[in-house]
LUMMIMI-794314 format. One record per atom (N, C-alpha, C): residue in one letter; x, y, z. Coordinates in steps of 0.001 Angstrom, whole numbers, plus 524288, in hexadecimal, padded with zeros to 5 digits. Layout:
! LUMMIMI-794314
AXYZ...
//
This chain:
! LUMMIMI-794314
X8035E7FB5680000X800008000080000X8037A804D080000X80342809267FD37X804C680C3A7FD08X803D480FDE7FF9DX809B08136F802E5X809BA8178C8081AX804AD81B3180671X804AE81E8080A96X800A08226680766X803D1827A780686X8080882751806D3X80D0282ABC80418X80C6D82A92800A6X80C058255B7FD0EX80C1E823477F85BX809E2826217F4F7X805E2825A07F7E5X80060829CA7F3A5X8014C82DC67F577X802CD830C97F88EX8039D836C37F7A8X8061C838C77F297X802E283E5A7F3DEX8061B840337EBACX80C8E842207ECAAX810D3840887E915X81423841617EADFX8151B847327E7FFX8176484BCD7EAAEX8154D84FE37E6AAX81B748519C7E338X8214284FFA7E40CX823E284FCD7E054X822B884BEF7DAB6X820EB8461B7DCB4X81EA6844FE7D732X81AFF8498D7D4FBX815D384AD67D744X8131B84DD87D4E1X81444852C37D2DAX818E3855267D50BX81C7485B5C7D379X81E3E858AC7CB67X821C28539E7CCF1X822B2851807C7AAX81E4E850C77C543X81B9984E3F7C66BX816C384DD77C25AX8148B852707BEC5X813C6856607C3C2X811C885AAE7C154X815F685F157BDCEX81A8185D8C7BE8DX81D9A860937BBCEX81EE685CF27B62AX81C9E8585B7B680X81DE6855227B143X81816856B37AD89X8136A857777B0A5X80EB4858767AD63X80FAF85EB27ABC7X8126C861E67AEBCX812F7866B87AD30X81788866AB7A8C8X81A9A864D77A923X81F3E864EA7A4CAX81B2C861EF79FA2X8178085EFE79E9BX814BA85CF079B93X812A88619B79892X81047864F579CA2X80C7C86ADC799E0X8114486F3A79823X8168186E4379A50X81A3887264798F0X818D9874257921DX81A7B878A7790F3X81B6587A9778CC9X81DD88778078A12X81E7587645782ECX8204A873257821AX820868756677B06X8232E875C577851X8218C877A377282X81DB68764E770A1X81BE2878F776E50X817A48766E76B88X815468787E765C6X8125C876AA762D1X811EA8794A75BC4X817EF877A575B02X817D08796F7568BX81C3187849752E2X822A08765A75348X822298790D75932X828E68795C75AC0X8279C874AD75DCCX82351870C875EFCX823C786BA67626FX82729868CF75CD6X82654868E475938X827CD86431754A0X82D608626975454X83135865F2757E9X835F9865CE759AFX838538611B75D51X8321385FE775F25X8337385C367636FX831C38578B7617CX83104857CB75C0EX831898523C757E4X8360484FD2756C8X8347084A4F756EEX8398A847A175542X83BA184AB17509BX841208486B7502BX8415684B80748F7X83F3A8469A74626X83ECA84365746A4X83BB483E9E7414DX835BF8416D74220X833148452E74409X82E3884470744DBX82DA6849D57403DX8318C84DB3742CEX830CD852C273F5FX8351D852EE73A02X8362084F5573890X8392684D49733EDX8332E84B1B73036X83116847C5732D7X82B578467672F9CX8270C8497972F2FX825B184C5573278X82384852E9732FFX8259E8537E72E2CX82A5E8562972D92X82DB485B1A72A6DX82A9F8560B7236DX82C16850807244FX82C3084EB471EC1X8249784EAF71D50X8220284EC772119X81B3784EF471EDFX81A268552A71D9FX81DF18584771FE7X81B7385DEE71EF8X81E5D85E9F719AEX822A585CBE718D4X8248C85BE271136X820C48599970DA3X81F488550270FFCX81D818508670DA4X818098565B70AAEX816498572970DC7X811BC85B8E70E7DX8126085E7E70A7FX8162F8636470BEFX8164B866D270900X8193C86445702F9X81CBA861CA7017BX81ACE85E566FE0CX817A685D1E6FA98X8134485A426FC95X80CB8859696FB04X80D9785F516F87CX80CED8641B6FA97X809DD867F26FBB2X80C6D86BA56F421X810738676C6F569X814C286AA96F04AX81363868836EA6EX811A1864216EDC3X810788606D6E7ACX80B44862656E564X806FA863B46EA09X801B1865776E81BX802B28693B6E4BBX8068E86C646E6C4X8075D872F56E302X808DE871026DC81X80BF186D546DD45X80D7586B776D631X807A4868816D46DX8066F8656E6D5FBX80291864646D363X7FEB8868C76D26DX7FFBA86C1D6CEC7X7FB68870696CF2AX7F67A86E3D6CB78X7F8BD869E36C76DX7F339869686C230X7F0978669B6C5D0X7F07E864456CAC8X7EB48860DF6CCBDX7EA96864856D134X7E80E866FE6D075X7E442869416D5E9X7E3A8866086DAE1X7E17F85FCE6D85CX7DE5C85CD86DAE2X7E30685A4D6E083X7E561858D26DCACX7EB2D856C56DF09X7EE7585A336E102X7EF7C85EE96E192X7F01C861A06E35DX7EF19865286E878X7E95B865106E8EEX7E5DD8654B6EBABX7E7788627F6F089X7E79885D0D6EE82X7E6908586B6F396X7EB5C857A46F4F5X7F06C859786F3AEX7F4CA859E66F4BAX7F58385C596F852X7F3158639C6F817X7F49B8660B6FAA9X7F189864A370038X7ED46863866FFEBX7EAB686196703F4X7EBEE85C00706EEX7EFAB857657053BX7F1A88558F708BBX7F7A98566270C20X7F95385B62707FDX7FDF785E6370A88X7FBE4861D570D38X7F7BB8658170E31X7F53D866E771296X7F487862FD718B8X7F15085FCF71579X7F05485AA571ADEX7F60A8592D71D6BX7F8DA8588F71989X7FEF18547C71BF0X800CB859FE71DFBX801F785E6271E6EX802558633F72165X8009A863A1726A8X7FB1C861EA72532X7F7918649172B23X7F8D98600872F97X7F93585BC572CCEX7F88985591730B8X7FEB385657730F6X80322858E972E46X80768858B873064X808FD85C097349EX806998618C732BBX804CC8656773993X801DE8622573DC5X7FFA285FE273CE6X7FCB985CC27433CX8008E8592D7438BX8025785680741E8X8058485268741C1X80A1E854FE746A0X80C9E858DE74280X8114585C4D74677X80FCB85DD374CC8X80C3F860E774AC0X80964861B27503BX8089085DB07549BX8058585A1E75241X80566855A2756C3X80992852C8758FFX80F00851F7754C0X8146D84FF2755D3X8148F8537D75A65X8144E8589075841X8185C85BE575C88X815AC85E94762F5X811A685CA2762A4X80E8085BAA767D9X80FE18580076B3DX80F0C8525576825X8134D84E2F76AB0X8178484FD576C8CX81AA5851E376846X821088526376A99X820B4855F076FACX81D4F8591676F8AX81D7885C787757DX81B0C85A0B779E4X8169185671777B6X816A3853EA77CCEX81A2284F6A77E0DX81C9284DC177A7BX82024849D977B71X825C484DD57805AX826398524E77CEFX82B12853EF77DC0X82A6B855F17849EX82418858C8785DAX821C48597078AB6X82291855C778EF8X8220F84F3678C69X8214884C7278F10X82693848BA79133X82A1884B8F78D5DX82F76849A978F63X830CF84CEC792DCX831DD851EE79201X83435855BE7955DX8317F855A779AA0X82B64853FF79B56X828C8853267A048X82B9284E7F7A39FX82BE8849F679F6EX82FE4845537A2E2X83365844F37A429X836B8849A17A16CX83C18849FA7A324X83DA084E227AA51X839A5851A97A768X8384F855E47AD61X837A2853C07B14FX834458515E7B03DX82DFB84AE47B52AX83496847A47B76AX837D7845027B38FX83A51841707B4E9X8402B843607B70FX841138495B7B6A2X842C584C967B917X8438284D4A7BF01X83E1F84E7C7C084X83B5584FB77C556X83B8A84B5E7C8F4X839F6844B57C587X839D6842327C8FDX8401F840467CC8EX84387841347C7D0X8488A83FC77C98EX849D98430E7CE75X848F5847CC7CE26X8491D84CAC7D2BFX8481284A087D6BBX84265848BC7D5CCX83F688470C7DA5EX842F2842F47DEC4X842C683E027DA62X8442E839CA7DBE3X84BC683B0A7DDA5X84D3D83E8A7DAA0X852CD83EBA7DF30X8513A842167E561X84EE1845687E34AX84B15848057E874X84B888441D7EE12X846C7840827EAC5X845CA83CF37F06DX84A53838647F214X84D73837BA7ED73X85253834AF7ECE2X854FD836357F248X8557083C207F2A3X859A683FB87F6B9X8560783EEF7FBD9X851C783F797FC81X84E6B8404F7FF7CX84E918397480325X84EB98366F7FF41X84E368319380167X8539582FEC80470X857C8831DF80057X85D0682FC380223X85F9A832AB8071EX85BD98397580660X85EA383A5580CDEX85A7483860811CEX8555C8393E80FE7X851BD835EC8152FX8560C82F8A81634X8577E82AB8812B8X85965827008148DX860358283C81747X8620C82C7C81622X8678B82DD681771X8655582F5681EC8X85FC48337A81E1DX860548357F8237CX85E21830F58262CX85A5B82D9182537X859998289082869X85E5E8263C82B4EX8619782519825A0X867278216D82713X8699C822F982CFFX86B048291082B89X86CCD82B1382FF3X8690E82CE98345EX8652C82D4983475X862DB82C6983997X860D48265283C95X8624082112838CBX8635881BF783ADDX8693481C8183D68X86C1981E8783B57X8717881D9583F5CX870A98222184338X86E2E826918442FX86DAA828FB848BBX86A738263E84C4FX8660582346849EAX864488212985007X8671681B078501BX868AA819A784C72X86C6A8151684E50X87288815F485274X872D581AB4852EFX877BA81B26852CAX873EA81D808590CX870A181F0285A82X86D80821228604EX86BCC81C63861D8X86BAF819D2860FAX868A7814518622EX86CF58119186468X87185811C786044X875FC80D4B8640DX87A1A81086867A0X878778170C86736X87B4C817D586B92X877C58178287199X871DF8173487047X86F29817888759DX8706C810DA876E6X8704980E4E87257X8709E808098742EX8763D80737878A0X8790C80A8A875F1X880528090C87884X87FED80D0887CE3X87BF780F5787DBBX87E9A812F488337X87A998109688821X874B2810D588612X86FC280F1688958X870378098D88A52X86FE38072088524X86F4380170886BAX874D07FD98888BAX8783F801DB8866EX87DC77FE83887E3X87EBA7FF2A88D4BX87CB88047588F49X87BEE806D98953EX87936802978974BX875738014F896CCX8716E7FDDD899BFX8747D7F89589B15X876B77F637896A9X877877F11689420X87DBB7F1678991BX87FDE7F3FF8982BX8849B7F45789DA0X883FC7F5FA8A1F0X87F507F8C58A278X87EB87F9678A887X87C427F30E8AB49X879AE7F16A8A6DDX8788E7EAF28A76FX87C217E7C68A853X87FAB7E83A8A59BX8838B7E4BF8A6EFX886BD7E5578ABCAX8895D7E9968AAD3X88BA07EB7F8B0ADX887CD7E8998B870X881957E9128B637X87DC37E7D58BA84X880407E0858BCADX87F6E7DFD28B59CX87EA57D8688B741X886A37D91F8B9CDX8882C7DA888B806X88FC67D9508BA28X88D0B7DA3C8C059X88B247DD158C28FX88B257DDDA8C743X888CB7D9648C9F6X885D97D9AC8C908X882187D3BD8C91BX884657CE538C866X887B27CECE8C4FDX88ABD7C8ED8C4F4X88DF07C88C8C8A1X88E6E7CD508CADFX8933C7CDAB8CFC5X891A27CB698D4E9X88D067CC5A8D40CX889BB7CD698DA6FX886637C6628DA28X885107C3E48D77CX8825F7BFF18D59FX884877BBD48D7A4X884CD7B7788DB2AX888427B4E78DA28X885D67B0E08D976X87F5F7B0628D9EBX87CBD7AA368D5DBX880D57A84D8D0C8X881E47A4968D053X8817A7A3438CB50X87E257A36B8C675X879D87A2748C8BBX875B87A1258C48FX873F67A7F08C48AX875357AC288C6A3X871DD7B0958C532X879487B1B58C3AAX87AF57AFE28C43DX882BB7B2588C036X8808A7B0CE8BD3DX87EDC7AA9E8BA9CX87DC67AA8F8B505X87B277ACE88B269X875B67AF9B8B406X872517B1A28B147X8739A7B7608B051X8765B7BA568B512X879ED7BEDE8B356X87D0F7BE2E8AEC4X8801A7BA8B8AD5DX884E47B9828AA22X881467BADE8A47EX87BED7B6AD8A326X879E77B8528A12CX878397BD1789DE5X8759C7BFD58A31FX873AE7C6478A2CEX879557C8A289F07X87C7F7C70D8A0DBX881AC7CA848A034X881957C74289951X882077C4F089895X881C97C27C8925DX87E477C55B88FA1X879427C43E8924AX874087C7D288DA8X876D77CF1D88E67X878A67D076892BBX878277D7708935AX87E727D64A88EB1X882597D3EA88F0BX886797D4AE88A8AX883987D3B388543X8811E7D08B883F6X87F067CF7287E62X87C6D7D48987EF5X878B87D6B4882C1X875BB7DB2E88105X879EE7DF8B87F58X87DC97E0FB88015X8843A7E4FC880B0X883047E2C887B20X885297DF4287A87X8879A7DD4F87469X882B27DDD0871C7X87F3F7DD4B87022X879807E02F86D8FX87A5D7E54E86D88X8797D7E7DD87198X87A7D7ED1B871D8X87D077F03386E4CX882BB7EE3286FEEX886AA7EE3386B8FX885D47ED02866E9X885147EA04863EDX884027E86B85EA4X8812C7EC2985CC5X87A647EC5685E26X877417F1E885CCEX878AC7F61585DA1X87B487F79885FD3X87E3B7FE6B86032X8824E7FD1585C06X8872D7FA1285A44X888657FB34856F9X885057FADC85284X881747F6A5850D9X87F8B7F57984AF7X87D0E7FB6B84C12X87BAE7FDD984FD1X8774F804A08500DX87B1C806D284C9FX880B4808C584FA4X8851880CD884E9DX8890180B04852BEX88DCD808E984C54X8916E8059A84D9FX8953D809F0851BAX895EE808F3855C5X8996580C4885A30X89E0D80CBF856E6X8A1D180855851C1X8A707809728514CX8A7BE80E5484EC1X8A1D88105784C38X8A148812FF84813X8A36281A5B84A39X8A0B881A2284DA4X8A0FF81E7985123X8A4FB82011852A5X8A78881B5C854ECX8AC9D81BEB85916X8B28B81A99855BEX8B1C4817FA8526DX8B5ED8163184F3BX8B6A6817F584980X8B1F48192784735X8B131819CF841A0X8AF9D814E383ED2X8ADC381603838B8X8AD77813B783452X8AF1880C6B833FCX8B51F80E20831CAX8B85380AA8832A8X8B711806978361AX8B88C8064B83BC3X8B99A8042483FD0X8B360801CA83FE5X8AFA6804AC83FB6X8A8EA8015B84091X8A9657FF0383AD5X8AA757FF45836D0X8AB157FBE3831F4X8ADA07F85E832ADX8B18A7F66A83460X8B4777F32B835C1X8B1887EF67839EFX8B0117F19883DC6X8AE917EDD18418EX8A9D47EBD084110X8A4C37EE8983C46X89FCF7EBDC83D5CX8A1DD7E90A83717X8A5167E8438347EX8A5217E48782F85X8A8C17E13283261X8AC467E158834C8X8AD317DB5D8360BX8A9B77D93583A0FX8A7D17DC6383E74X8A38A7D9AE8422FX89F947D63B83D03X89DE17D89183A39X898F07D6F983722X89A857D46B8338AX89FBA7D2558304AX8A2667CF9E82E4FX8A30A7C9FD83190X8A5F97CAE283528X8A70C7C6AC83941X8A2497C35383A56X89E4D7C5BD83C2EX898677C3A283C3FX896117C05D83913X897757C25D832FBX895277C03B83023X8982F7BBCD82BCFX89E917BC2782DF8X8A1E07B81E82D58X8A3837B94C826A4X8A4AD7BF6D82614X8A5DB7C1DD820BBX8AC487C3078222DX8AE977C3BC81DFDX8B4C27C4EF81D76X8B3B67CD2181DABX8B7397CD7181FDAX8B5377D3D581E60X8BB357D55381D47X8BB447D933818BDX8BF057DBC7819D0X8BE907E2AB817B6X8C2A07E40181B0AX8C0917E9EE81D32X8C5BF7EC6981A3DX8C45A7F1548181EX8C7C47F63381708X8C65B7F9E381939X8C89E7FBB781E6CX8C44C8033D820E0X8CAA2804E082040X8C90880BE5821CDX8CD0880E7E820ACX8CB9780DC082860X8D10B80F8582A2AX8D01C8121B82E55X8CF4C8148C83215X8CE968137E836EAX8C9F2817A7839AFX8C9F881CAE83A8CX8C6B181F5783C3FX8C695823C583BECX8C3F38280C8374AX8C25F8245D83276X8C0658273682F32X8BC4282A758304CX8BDF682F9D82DD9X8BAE28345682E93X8B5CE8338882CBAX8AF8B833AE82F0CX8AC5F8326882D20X8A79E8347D82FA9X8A2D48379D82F02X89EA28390E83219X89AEA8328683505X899478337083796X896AD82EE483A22X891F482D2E835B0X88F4C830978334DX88CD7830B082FD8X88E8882D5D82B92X892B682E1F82852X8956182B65823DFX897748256A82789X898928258E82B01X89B6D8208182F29X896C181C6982DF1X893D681E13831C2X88E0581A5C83198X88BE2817A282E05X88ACC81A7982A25X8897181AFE82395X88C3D8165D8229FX8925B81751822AEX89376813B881E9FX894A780E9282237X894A480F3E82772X894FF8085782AABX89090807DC82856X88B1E809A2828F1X88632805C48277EX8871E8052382229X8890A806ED81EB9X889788034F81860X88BF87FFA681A20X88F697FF8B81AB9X8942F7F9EE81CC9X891967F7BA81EFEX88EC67F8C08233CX88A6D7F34482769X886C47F162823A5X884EB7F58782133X880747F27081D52X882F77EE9F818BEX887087F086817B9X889167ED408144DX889BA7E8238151EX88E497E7E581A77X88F217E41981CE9X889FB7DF3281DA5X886757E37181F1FX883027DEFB8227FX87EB87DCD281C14X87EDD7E09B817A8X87CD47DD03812F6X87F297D7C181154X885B87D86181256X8893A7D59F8103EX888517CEDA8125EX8871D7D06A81918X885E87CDBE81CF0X8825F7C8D381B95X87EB97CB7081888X877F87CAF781A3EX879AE7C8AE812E0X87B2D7CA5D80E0BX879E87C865809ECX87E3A7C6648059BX881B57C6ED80818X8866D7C7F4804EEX888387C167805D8X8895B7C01880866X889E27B8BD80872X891027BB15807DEX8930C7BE4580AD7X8980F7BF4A80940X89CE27BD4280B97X8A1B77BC1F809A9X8A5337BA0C80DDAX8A6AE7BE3581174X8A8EE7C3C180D4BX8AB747C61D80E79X8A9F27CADC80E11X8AB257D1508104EX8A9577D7C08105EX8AD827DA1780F3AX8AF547DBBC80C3BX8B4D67E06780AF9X8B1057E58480B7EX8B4317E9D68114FX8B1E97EE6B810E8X8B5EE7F1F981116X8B6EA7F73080CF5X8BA7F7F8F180BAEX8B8A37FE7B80D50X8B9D08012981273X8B85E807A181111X8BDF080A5E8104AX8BD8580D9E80BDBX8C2B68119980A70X8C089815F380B13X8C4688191680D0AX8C2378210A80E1EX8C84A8207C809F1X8C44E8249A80554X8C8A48282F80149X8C7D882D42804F0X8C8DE830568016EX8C9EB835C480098X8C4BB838FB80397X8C076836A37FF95X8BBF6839BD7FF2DX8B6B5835D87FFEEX8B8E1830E47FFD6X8B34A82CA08006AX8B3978292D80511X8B21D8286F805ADX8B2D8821E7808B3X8AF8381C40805A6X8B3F6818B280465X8AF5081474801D6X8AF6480FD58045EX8ABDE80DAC80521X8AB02806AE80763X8A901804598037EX8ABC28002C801F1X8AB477F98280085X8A9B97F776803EEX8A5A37F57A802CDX8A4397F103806A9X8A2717EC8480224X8A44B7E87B80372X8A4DC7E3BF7FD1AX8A5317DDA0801E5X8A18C7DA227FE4EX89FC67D3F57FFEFX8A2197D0D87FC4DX8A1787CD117FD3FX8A2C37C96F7FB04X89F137C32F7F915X89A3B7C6AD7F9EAX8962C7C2417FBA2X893487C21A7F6CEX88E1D7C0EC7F6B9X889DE7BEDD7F2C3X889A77C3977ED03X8895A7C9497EF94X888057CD4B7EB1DX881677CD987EB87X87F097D05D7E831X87B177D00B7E60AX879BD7D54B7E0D0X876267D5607DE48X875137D6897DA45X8758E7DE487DB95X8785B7E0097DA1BX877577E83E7DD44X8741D7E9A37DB8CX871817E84B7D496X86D537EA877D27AX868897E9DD7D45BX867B77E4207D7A3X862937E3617D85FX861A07E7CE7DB4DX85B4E7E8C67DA41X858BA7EDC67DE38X857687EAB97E2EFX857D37E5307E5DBX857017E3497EA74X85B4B7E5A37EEEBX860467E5D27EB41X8647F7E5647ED7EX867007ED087EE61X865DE7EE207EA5AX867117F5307E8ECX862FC7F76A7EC23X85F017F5BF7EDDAX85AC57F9B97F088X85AA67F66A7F61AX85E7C7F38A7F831X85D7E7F06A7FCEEX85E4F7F4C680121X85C707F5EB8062EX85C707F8F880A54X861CC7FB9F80BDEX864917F58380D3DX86B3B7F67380D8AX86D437FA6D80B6FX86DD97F7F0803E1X8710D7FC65801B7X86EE5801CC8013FX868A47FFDB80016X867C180508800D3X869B6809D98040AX86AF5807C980B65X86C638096780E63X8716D80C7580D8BX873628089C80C5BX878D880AF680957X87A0F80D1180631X877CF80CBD80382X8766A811E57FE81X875E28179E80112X870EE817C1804ACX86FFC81B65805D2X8747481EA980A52X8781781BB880E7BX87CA481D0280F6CX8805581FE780DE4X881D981D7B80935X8852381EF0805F9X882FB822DE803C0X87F19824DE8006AX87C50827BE7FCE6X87D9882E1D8038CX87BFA82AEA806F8X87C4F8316B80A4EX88025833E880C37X88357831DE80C39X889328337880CA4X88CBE834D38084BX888F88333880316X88B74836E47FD7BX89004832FF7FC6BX88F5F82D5E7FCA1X8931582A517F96FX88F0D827497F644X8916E821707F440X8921E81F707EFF9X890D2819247F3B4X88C49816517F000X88D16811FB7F2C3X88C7880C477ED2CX88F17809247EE28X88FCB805AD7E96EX890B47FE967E9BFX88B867FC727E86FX88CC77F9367EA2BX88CAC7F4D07E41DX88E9C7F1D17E5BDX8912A7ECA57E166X891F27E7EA7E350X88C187E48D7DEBCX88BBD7E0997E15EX889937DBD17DCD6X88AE17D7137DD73X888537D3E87D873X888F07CEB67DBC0X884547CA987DA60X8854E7C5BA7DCE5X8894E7C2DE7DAEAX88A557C08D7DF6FX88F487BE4B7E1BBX8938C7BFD37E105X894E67C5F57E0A2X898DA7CA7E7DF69X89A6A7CCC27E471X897BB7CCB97E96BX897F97CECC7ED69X895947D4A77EB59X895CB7D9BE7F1B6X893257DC0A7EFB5X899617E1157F2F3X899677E42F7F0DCX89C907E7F77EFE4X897957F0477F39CX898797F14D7F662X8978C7F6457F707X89BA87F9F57F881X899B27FDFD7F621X89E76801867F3DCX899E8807BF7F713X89DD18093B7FC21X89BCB80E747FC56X8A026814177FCD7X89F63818987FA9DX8A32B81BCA7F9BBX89FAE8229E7FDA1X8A3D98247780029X89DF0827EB802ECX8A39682D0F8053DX8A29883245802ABX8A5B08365280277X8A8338351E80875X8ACE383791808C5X8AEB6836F080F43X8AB8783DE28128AX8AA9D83CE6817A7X8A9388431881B8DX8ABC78478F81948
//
């Protein structure tokens, strides 16, 4: 069923519309000077019936001893005259509305391109400002998790140590020992979701150093060969551009994970001059880049849109059982 957005009138289509029915009524030549906007084979056969005509009209004059024949001469060189004036006329009506009706589609198909880069910009910065307001409350979320709940989660622990001190049942030591197992697994949870929120190395260490440690953590896991090229640490970088480009790399990673059937990950970031570029390249299954299943999937999309907001270049290369190759290039701060 269709929104009821849907059916609302949208009024930039309707601005085009009405400027394509108005370019229809525009001024346009017309009488004699439209015949210009004839093919030349059309006013080449024009030019040979109005000969053909006057002609007739030449021959009636020599025949002067028959009246009769003469007569009916001049009168079907009259007719082939008049039906060649309507004739012209009607060509060259066509040609103006033909010629009306191009220049309207070209205007119409003008407008819509406007339009459609219009909402192109409109769409691509609404998904840019989303992006970045998911890592602002991701990034509030795992610091209330690491200060509140990590607060809680050690003032817990610290309680049961006291308690194991003072206890001297056995059977209530074991069930403490316990407590103390589930409150560490809860620490180590904790942990895990505050980094997958906003990786702490990212902050405190840079780029580099959180690239390094969540591709072999997530390599190791998944029993892949990894091998790494980073420049090192310290690269100059806004938190903004940092973030950005770990989540291409995580997303990458974790497609590779999930479809790639791969042995191995070669990830290459180089800082030139003026760019910074990452390779990130498999070794696994491939699949088809043209299909639209695969070109319009959420992921790359994601990544597309990353890259696209930070004013680089994103490129990916891929064919079954070729492995699959991504290529991103993104101006340096």
């Amino acid at each position: 069923m269709p929104s009821a957005e849907s059916e609302l009138p949208n009024p930039d289509i309707d601005d085009a519309g009405a400027r394509l029915h108005q370019a229809m009524r525009t001024h346009h030549p017309t009488g004699w000077s439209a015949l210009r906007l004839l093919p030349a084979r059309a006013r080449l056969a024009l030019a040979g019936v109005l000969l053909a005509a006057l002609a007739s009209a030449a021959i009636a004059e020599w025949l002067a001893d028959a009246p009769q024949t003469q007569a009916a001469v001049i009168f079907l060189a009259l007719l082939a005259v008049g039906l060649l004036l309507a004739l012209s006329r009607l060509l060259a009506a066509d040609a103006v509305r033909r010629e009306a009706q191009r220049a309207a589609s070209e205007r119409h198909a003008k407008d819509l391109e406007t339009l459609i880069e219009a909402r192109t910009r409109e769409l691509s910065a609404l998904s840019t400002h989303l992006q970045e307001l998911s890592e602002k409350e991701k990034s509030e979320l795992a610091r209330n998790l690491h200060d509140e709940l990590g607060g809680l989660l050690t003032a817990a622990k610290m309680d049961l140590s006291w308690l194991q001190s003072r206890v001297p049942d056995p059977a209530l030591q074991e069930r403490l020992a316990q407590l103390g197992g589930v409150l560490d697994e809860a620490m180590d949870l904790k942990r895990r979701v505050v980094e997958d929120l906003r990786p702490s190395l990212l902050d405190h260490f840079g780029l580099p150093t959180a690239l390094r440690a969540y591709v072999d953590s997530a390599c190791a896991k998944a029993g892949l060969r990894a091998d790494l090229t980073l420049p090192e640490d310290g690269v100059p970088m806004s938190k903004e551009t940092a973030i950005a480009l770990f989540r291409i790399v995580q997303e990458g990673i974790t497609n590779i994970i999930r479809h790639a059937a791969a042995r191995s990950v070669t990830l290459r970031f180089v800082l030139e001059r003026e760019a910074c570029r990452f390779t990130l390249r498999d070794d696994g299954c491939g699949f088809d880049a043209a299909d639209p299943k695969f070109r319009w999937s959420h992921g790359l999309m994601g990544m597309r849109q990353r890259v696209r907001a930070l004013g680089g270049q994103f490129d990916l290369e891929s064919a079954p059982g070729a492995g699959t190759t991504l290529r991103v290039t993104i101006p340096r701060d």
